[in-house]
matplotlib code that plots the C-alpha trace (Angstrom):
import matplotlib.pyplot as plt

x = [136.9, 138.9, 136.6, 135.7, 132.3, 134.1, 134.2, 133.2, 130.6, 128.6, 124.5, 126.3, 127.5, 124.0, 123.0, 125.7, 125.5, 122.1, 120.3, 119.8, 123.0, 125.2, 127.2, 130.3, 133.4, 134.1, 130.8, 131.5, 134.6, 133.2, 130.1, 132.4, 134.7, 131.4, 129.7, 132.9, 133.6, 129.9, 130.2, 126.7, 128.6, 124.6, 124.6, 127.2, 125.8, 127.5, 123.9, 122.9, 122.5, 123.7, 120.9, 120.6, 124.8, 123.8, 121.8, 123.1, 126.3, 124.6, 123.2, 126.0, 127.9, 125.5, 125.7, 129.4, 129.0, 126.4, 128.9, 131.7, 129.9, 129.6, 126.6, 123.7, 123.8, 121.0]
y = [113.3, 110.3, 107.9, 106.9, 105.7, 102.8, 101.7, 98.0, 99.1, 101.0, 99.9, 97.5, 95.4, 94.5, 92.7, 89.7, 89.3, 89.7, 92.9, 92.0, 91.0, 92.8, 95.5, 94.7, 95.8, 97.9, 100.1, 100.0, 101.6, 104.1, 105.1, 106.1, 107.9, 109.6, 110.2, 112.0, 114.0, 115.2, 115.8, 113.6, 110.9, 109.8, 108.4, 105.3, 102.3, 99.0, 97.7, 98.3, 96.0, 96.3, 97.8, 100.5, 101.2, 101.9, 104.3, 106.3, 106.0, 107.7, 110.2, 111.0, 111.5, 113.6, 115.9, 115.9, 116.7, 119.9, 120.9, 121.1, 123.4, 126.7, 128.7, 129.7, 133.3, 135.4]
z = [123.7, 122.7, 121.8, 118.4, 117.1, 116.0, 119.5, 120.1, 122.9, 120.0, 118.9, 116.6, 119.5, 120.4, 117.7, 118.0, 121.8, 123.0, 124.2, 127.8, 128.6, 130.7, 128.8, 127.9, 129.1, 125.7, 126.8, 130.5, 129.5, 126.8, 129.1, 132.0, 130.1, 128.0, 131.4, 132.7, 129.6, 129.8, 133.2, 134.1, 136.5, 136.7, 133.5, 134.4, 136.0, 136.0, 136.4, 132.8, 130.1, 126.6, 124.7, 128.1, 127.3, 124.0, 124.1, 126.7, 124.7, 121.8, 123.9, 125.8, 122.4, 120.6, 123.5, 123.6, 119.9, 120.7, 123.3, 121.1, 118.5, 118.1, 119.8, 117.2, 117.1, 115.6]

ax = plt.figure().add_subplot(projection="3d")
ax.plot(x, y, z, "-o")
ax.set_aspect("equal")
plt.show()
């Protein structure tokens, strides 16, 4: 995965635009590259606003992050 949390398409961008705008092209970019690397091409949709991007952004990456770890073993 290449993209930071520092990314401009993050929570933090909803506060100084408005959450019911459209996303911006910062998470449009992040979610399709998030939905590819997690392999749910389901999860992008230009039709989302920004507060929608958002979350599924943090969603996507906290799986991405589970994916990457280790199995628990007993």
């Amino acid at each position: 995965m290449t993209t930071s949390d520092s990314t401009k398409g993050g929570p933090d961008a909803i506060l100084s635009t408005g959450a019911d705008a459209p996303m911006s092209e910062d998470q449009e970019r992040t979610l399709r590259e998030l939905s590819k690397d997690a392999r749910e091409p389901e999860a992008f949709s230009r039709a989302l606003t920004q507060t929608e991007a958002a979350r599924r952004i943090t969603v996507l990456r906290a799986k991405l992050k589970l994916m990457s770890e280790p199995p628990h073993t007993a």
